[in-house]
C-alpha positions as CSV (number, residue, x, y, z in Angstrom):
1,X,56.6,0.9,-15.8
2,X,54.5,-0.1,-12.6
3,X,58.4,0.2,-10.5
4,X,61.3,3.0,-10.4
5,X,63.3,5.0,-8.3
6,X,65.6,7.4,-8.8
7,X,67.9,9.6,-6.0
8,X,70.7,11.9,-6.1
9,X,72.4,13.3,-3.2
10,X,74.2,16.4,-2.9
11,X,77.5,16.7,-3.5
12,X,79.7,16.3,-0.1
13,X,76.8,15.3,2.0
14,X,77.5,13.2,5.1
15,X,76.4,9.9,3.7
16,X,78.3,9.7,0.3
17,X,80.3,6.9,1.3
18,X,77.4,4.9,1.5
19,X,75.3,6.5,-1.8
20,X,75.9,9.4,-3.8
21,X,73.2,8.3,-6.8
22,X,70.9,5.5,-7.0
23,X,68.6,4.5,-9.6
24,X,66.0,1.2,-10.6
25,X,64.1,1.6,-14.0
26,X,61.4,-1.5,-14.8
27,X,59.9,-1.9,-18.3
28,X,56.9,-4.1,-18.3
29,X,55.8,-6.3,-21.3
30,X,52.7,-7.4,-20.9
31,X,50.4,-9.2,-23.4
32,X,47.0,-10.4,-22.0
33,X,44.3,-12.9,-23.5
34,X,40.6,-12.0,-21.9
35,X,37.3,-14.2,-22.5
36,X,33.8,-13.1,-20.9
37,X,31.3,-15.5,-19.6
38,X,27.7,-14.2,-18.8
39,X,28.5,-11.4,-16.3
40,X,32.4,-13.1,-15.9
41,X,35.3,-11.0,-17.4
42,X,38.4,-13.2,-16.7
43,X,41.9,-12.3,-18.0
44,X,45.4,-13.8,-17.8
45,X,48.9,-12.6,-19.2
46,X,52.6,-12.9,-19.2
47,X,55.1,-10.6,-18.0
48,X,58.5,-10.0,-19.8
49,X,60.1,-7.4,-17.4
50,X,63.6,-5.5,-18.5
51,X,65.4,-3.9,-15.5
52,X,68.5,-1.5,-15.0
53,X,70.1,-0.4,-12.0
54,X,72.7,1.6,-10.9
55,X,74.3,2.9,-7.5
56,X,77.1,5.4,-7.1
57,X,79.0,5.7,-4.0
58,X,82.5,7.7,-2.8
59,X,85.1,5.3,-1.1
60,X,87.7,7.0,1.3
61,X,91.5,5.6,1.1
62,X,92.8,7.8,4.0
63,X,92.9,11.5,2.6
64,X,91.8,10.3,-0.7
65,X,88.6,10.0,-2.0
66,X,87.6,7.5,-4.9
67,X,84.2,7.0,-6.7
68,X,82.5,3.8,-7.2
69,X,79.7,3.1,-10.3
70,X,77.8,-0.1,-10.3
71,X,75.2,-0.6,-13.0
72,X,73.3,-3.5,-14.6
73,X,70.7,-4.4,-16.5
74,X,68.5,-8.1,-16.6
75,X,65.5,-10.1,-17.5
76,X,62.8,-11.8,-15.4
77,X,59.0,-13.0,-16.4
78,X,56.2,-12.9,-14.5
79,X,52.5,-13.5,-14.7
80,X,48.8,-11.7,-14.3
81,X,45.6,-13.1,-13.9
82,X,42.1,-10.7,-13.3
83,X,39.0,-11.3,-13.0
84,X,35.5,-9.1,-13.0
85,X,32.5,-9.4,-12.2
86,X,28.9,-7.7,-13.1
87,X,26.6,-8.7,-10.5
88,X,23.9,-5.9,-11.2
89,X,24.5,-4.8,-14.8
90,X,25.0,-1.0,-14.8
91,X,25.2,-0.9,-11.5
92,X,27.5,-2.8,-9.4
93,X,30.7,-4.9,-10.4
94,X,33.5,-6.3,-8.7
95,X,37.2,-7.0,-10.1
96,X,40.2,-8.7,-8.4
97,X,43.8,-8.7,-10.4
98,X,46.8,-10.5,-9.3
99,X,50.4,-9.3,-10.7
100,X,53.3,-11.9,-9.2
101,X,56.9,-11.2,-8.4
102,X,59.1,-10.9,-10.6
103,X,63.1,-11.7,-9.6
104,X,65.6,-9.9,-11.7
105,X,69.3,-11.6,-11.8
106,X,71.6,-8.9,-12.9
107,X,74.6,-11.2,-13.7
108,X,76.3,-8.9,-16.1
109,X,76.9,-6.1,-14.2
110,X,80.1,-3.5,-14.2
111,X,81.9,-1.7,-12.1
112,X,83.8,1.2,-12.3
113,X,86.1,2.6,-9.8
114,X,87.7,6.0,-9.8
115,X,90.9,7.7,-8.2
116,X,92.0,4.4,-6.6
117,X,95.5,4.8,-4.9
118,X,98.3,2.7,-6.8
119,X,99.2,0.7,-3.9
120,X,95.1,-0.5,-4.0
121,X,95.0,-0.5,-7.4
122,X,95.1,-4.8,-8.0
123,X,92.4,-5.3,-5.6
124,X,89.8,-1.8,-6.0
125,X,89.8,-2.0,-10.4
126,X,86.9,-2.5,-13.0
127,X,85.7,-5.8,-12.6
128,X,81.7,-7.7,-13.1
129,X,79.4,-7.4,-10.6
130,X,76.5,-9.6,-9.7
131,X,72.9,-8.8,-7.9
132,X,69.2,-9.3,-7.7
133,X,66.2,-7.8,-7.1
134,X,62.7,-9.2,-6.5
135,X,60.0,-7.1,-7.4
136,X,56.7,-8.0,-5.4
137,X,53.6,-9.5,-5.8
138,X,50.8,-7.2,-6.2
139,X,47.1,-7.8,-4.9
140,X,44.4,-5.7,-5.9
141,X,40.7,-5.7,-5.3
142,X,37.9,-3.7,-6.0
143,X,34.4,-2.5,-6.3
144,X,32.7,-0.3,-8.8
145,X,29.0,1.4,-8.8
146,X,27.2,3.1,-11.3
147,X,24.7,5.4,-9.7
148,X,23.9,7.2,-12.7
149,X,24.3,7.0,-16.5
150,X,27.7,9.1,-16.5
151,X,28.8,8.3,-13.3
152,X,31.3,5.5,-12.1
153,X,32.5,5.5,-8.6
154,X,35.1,3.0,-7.7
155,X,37.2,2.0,-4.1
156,X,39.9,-0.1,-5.1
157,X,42.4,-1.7,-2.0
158,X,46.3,-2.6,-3.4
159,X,48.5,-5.1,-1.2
160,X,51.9,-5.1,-2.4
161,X,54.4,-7.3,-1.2
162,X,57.5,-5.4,-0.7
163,X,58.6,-7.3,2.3
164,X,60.3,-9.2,-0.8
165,X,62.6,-6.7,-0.6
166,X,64.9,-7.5,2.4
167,X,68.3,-6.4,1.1
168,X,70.4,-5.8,-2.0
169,X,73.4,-8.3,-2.1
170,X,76.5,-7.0,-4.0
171,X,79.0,-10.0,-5.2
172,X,82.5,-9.3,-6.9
173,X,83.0,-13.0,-8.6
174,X,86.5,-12.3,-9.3
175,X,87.2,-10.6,-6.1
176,X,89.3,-13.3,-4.7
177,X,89.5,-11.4,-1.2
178,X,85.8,-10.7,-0.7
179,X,86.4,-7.8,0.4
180,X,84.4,-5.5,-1.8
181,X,81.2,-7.5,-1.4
182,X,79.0,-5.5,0.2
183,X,75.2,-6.2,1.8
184,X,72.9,-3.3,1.9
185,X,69.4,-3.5,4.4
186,X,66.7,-2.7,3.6
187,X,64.6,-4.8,5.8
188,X,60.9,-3.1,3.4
189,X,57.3,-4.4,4.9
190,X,54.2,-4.7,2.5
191,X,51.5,-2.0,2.1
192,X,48.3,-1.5,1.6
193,X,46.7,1.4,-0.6
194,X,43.5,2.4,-0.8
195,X,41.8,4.3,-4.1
196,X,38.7,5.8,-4.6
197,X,37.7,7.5,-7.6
């Protein structure tokens, strides 16, 4: 589960009618094939990813307030490839792994609106909802030495791609007004971590 997030706001703070409750739960499955050649460890698998979402939000109609729940679930696949090598056994080796994006279609999502005024009530109803979601590409090298019988010491340096992540895009298909579609920034730049251990 390398990606998740969950938030909930207090109750009446001064953003709810943008987010009251957010959430984004990713289950990896991830079998691998590895060979070794010599010193060369190389490895390779495919990713099956499973991914839910859900985002709650108040909506004002004048003095009334209404809720809105959107969640969703979907299916993307991905790879992995990694590779290591042992250039002076016992002592130093060095590994690189790549993880790609992953896009996640959520096509069968549901909404659920709450406390809608009558007079809104054929536009604002329970109706499907539709987004995606690209998880990013991951990038990681490292190096490991072994000074020492029981002693590893490892730096490792992690590029992720999160400038994937521009926006999330929320369509109403059978909105015929398109006025509940809604386009939330995010505007996210990648990062690099560094590990050492």
């Amino acid at each position: 589960t390398p990606y998740g997030l969950t938030i909930k706001w207090p109750d009446g703070w001064a953003g709810r009618q943008l987010i009251t409750q957010s959430s984004l739960a990713t289950f990896y499955i991830n079998p691998t094939a590895a060979y070794k050649i010599g010193p060369l460890r190389i490895g390779a698998g495919f990713q099956l990813v499973r991914g839910t979402i859900e985002l709650k939000q108040d909506i004002r109609f004048g003095d009334q307030i209404g809720t809105a729940d959107l969640g969703a679930g979907a299916w993307g696949a991905g790879g992995n490839v990694g590779l290591q090598l042992e250039a002076i056994k016992q002592y130093l080796s060095f590994g690189v792994q790549y993880r790609s994006a992953v896009k996640l279609n959520f096509k069968d999502g549901k909404a659920h609106f709450g406390n809608v005024p009558a007079a809104l009530s054929g536009a604002i109803h329970d109706q499907t909802v539709e987004s995606s979601v690209v998880l990013p590409d991951q990038l990681t090298m490292g190096v490991a030495t072994h000074p020492v019988k029981k002693l590893v010491i490892d730096f490792d340096a992690v590029w992720i791609q999160w400038s994937h992540f521009r926006s999330i895009e929320l369509t109403f298909p059978n909105d015929a007004s398109g006025s509940l579609n809604k386009s939330l920034g995010k505007n996210w730049h990648d990062t690099v971590n560094f590990h050492l251990g």
